[in-house]
N, C-alpha and C positions, 0 to 999 in steps of 0.2 A: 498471251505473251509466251506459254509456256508451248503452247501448240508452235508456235512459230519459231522458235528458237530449236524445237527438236525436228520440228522440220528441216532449218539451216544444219542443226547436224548429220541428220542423215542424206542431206543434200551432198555436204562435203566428203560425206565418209563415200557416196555411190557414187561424184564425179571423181574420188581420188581410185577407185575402182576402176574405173572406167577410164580413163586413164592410162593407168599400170595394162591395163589389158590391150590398147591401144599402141603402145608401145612394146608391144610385144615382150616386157618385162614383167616381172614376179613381183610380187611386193612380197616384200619380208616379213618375217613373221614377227620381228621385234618393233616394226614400223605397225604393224597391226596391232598389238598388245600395246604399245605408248600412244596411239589414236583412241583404244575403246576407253584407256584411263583416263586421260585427256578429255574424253567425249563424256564420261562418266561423274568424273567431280565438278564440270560445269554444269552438268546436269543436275547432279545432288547439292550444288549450291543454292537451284531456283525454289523458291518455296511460296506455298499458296499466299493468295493476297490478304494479305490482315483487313479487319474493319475497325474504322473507328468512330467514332459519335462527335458529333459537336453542338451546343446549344443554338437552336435560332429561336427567333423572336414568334415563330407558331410551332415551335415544339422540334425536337431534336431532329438533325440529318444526320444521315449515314455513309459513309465512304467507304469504297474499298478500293484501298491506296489512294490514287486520286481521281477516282471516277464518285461521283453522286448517286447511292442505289436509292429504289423506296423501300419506304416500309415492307410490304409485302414479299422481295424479295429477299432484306434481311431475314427475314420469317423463316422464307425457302430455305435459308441455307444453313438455320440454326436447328430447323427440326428434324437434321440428319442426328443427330445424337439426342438422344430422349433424357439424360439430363441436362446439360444447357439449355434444350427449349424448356424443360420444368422451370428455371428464372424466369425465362421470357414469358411464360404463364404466366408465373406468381407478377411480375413486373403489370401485365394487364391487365388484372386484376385487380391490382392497387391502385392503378391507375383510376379502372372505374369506380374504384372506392371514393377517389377523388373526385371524381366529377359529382357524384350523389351529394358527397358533404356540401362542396361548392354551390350545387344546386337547394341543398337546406339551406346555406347562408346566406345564398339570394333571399329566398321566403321569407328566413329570418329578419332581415336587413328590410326588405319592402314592408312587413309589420310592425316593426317600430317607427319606419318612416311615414307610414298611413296613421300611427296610436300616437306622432309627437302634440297632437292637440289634447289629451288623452293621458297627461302624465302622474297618475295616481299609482299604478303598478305595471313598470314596464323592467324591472329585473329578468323575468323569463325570456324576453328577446333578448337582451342583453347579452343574457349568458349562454345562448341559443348561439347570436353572432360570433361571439370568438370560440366558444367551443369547437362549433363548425369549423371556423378558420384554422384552429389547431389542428385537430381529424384532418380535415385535406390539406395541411401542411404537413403533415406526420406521415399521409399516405402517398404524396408526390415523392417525397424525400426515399421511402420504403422503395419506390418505383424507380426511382433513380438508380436506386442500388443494384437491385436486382437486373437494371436492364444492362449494368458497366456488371454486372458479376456475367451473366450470360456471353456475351463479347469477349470478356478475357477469358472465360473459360475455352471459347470458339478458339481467336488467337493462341491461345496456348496448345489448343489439341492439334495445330498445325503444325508448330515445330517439332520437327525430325529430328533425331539428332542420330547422326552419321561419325565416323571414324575410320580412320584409314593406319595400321598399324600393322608393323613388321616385325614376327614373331618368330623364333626360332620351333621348329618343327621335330618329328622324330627325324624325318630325311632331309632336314637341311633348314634355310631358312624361307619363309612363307607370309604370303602378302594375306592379309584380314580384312575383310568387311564388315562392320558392325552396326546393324539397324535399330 
């Protein structure tokens, strides 16, 4: 969007060249300076595309604005900055933390379901089953966090913040750009 839009600017800025030149007129220099400002603060208006996350039913999508990316390309464009993708590690990590517990709880879960004929001492499954259940509940949750910490940190390193102010000068007064 942002290619195509500065495309259209300097579309307009080299037909209004061309043009002026055709005509065998001059463009002015005050028509040239309210053109590059013009052409400027619509430009420093546009700003990278945010992402955001939403819950599905096999595990979280990703957006950026309103396109669907996958995983793998979220990846790509969080491991320009080395720490936001630090969350996005730790987010992975927790995650496979989760899947181990979840996979003890199965085991868990199938050995007291094989030992219910068997019921003289089945505390240690017991406490196996929700244990587990807590651990991968504690470390989805942790995964959660980390992968909305990672994202807003991304969104946040996007915006710019720009200003345009008119400041009196030694020789007079003077237009400010401020990045």
């Amino acid at each position: 969007m942002i290619n195509s839009y500065t495309n259209l600017v300097c579309f307009s800025f080299k037909f209004r060249l061309d043009y002026a030149r055709k005509k065998n007129q001059k463009m002015n220099l005050k028509q040239l300076i309210i053109l590059l400002i013009v052409g400027y603060f619509s430009l420093s208006n546009l700003e990278a595309q945010e992402i955001t996350m939403f819950a599905g039913f096999w595990g979280p999508k990703y957006y950026q604005d309103d396109k669907q990316i996958s995983k793998k390309q979220l990846e790509n464009l969080l491991e320009k900055d080395a720490a936001i993708y630090k969350h996005w590690q730790r987010s992975k990590n927790y995650e496979t933390l989760a899947w181990v517990a979840i996979g003890v709880e199965a085991g868990f879960a199938a050995w007291e379901i094989s030992d219910l004929n068997n019921r003289k001492n089945n505390t240690a499954t017991t406490i196996g089953v929700f244990g587990s259940l807590v651990t991968g509940t504690v470390f989805i949750f942790l995964s959660n966090g980390e992968k909305k910490k990672s994202i807003l940190k991304y969104n946040k390193s996007l915006q710019k913040s720009t200003s345009f102010t008119i400041k009196p000068s030694g020789n007079g007064i003077s237009l400010a750009f401020q990045f």
